[in-house]
NUKOL-537830 format. One line per 10 residues: number of its first residue (from 0); their letters; for each residue z, y, x of C-alpha. Coordinates in Angstrom, 3 decimals. Example, Ala and Ser with C-alpha at 12.3 -4.5 7.8 and 13.67 -1.06 7.14 Angstrom:
% NUKOL-537830
0> as> 7.800/-4.500/12.300; 7.140/-1.060/13.670 $
***
This chain:
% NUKOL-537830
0> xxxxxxxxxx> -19.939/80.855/-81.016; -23.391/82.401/-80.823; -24.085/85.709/-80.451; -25.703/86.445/-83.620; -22.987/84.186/-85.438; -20.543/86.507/-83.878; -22.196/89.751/-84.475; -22.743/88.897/-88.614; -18.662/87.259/-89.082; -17.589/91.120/-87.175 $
10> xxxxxxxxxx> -19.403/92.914/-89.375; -17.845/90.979/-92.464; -14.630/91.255/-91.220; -15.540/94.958/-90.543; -17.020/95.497/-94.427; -13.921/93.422/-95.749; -10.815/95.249/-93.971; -12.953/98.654/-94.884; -13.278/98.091/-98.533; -9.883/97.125/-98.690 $
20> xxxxxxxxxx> -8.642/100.501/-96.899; -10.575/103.300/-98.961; -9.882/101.362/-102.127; -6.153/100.728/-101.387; -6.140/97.385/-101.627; -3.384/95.559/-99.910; -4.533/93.961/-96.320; -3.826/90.574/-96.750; -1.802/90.309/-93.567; -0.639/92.685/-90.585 $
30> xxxxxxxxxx> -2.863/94.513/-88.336; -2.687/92.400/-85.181; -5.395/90.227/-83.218; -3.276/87.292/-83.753; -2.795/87.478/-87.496; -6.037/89.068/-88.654; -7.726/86.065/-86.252; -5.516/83.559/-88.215; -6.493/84.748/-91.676; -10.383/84.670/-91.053 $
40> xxxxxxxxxx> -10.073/81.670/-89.253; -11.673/82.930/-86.210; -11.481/83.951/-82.601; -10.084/87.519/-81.202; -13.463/88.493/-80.124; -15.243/89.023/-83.788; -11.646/90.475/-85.163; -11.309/92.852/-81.483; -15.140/94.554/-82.563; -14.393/95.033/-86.188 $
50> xxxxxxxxxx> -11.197/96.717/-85.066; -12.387/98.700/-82.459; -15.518/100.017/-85.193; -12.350/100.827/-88.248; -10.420/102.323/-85.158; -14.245/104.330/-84.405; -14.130/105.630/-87.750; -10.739/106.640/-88.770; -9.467/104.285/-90.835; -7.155/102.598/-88.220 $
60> xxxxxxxxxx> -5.134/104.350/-85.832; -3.690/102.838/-82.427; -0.486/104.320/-81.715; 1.218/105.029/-78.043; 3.168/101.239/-78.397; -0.788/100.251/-79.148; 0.203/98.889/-82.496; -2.196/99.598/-85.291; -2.152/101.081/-88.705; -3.848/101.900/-91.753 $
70> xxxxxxxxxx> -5.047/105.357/-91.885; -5.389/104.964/-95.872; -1.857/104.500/-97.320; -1.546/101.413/-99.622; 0.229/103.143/-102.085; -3.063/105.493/-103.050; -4.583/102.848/-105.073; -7.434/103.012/-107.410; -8.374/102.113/-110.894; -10.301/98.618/-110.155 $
80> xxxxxxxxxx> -13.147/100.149/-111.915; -12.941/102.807/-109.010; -12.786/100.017/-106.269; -15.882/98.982/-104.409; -16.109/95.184/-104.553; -15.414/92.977/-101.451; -18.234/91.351/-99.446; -18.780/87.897/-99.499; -18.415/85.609/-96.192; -21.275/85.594/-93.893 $
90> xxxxxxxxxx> -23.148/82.365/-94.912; -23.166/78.969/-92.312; -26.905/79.199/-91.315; -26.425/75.582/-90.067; -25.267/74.507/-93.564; -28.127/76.406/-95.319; -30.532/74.928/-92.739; -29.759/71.680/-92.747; -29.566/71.084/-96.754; -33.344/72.890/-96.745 $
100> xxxxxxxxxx> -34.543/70.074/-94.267; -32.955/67.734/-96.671; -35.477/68.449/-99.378; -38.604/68.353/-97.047; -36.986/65.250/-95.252; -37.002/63.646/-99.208; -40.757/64.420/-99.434; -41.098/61.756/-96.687; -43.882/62.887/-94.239; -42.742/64.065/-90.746 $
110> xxxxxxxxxx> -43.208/67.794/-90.122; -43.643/69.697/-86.927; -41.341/72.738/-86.622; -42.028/76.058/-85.232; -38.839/78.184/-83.498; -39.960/81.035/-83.979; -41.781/80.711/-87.479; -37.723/79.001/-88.769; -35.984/82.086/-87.252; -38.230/84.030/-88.791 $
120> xxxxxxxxxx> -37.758/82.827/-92.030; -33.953/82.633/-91.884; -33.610/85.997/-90.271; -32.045/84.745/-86.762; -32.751/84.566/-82.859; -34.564/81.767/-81.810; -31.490/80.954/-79.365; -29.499/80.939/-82.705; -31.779/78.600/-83.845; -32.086/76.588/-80.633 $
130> xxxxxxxxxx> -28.038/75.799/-80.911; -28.682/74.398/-84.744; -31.545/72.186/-83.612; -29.746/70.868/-81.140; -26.678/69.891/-83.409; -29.626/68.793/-86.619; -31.206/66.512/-83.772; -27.566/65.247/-82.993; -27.152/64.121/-86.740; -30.488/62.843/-86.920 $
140> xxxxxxxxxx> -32.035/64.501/-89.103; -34.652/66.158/-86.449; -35.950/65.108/-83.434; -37.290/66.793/-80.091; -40.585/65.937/-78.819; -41.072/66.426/-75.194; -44.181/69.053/-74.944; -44.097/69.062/-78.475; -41.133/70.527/-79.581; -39.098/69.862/-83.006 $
150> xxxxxxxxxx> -40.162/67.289/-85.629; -38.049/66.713/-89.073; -37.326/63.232/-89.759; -38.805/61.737/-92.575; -37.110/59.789/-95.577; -38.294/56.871/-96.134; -36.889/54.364/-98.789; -37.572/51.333/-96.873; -35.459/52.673/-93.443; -32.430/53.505/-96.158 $
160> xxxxxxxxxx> -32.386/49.875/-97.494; -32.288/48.842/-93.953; -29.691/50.765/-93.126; -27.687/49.484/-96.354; -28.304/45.908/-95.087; -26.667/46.232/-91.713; -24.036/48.987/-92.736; -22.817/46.899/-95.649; -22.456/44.053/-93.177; -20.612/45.511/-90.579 $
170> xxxxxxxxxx> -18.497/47.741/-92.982; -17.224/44.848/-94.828; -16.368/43.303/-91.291; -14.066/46.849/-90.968; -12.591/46.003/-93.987; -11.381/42.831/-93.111; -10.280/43.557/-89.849; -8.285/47.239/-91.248; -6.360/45.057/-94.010; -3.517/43.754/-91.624 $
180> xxxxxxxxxx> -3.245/47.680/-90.226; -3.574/49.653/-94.147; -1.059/51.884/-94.865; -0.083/52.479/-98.297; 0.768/55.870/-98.047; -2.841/56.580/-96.926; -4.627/54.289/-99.534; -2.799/56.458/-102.122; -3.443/60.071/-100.043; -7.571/59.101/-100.222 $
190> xxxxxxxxxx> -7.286/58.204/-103.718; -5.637/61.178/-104.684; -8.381/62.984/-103.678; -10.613/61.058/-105.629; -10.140/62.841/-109.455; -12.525/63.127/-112.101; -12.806/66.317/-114.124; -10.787/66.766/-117.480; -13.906/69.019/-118.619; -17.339/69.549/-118.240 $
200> xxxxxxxxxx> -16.716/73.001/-116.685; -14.760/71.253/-113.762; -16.403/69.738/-110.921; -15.289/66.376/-109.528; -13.326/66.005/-106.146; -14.289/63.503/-103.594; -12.648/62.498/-100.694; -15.319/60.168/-98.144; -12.650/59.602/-95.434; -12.136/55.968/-96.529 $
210> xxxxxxxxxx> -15.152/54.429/-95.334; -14.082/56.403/-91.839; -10.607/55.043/-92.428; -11.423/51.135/-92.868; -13.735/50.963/-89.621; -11.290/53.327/-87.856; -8.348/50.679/-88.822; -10.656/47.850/-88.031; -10.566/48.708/-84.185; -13.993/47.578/-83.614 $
220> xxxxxxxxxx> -15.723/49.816/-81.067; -19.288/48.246/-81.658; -18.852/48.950/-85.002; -17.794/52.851/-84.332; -20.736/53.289/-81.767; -23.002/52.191/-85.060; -22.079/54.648/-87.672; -22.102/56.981/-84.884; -25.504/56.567/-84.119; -27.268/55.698/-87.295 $
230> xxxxxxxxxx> -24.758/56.450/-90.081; -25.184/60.858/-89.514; -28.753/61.056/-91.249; -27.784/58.843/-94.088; -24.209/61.062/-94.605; -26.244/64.194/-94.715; -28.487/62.937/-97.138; -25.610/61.212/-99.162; -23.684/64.342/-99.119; -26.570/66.256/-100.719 $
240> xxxxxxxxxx> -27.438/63.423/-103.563; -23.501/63.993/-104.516; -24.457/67.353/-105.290; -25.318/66.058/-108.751; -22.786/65.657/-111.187; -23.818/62.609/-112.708; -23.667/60.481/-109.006; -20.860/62.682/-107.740; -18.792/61.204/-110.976; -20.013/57.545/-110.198 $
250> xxxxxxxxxx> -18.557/58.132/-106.431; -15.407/58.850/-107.589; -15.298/55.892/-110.100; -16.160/53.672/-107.118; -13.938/55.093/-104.747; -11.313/54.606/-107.069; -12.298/50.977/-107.830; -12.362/50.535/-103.965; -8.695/52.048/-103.478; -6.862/50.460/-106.656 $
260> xxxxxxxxxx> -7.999/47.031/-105.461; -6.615/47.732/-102.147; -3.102/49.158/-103.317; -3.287/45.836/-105.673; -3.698/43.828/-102.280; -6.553/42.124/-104.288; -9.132/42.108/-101.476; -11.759/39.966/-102.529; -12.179/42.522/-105.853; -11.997/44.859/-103.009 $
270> xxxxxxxxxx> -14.826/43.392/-100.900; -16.729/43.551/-103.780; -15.898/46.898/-105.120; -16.856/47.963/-101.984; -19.940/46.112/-101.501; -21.184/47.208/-104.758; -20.365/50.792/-103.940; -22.512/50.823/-100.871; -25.515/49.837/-102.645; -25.081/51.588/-106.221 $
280> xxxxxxxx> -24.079/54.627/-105.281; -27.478/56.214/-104.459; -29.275/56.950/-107.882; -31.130/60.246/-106.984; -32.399/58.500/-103.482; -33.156/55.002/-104.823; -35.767/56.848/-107.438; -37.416/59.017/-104.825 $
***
């Protein structure tokens, strides 16, 4: 983890365990390195400074068997009108990044970016920045210029039908090299996670892994190597178009074609299903 990464998940670990403590609010598990690093889902070293700046300031003690404890007892709660709200988590600057090179990527002319004019703008070290780049330019979405520096890859509508060409090719090939190795119980596991909403108010959930799942079954390493290469620009921007309700729903109504076809052992309504999927299933990027 970088250092400013680090430094901004402490301090919400810090505001979150503080809140929590003046307003009485239950922690949500025991003081220890090894539980509190469990619950945030991180490492000891962001969980160790937080500590050490609650310890700092009172509202943790360390006692002679070096356990630790709230100063605040539980039991003193307030009203919730009285309690100060809890912080929200430290955003992933990669994930906020990335999606805001999507949108200039769609406008399809190839920019030249400036370090230190981006971690300006997003309020991080340039070595912060540096580490992003680095894992943008491994999904292909920007690319290092010797001498140069960083350029943002351009969308352009004839390279996506290009890609479509080959990767509905040698996806279909996956699929009919997976069917002897399918399992049923994972056919159904991916479709359950494929459900549309019962209201407009809910969102739809999509599950992806079962284009993953077919080449992955398939075997075919020359396949792999080319959704390894090429396929990580495409997901990005395919992950952003489902954003939109309307072609997040039709995902899931294709998916679901895809999977019932399979469980039916019906694989040429399959093929298709699946065929048809890879090229319909693009409506924001196909009018761009």
């Amino acid at each position: 983890m970088d250092y400013d990464a680090e430094m901004s998940i402490t301090t919400y670990i810090y505001e979150d365990l503080k809140a929590r403590l003046n307003s009485g609010r239950e922690i949500p598990t025991a003081l220890t390195l090894e539980a509190l690093s469990e619950h945030y889902d991180v490492s000891f070293s962001p969980v160790r400074n937080a500590l050490k700046r609650l310890i700092d300031e009172g509202l943790v003690t360390k006692g002679k068997n070096r356990r630790l404890s709230a100063t605040t007892p539980f039991n003193k709660r307030r009203r919730p009108s009285d309690q100060p709200s809890l912080p929200a988590p430290p955003r992933d600057m990669y994930e906020v990044i990335s999606r805001d090179f999507v949108k200039l990527s769609l406008k399809g002319k190839a920019i030249n970016l400036r370090e230190e004019v981006t971690a300006q703008k997003y309020g991080i070290s340039r070595s912060s920045l540096r580490i992003i780049f680095n894992r943008l330019a491994g999904a292909g979405l920007i690319e290092h210029i010797p001498r140069c520096g960083w350029r943002l890859r351009p969308f352009l509508q004839q390279d996506m039908h290009d890609f479509l060409v080959v990767r509905e090719l040698l996806e279909l090939k996956a699929l009919e090299m997976a069917l002897p190795f399918l399992e049923e119980l994972d056919l159904l596991k991916i479709l359950s996670g494929n459900v549309l909403p019962r209201s407009d108010n809910e969102a739809p959930r999509i599950d992806n892994s079962l284009h993953q799942y077919f080449i992955e079954k398939g075997g075919n390493v020359y396949i792999k190597d080319f959704f390894q290469r090429h396929g990580r620009f495409y997901n990005i921007l395919f992950d952003w178009e489902e954003l939109d309700r309307k072609a997040a729903l039709e995902t899931v109504e294709q998916h679901q074609a895809i999977l019932r076809a399979l469980l039916d052992k019906d694989w040429e309504r399959a093929r298709q299903a699946l065929a048809f999927h890879i090229h319909n299933n693009h409506p924001i990027l196909n009018k761009l």
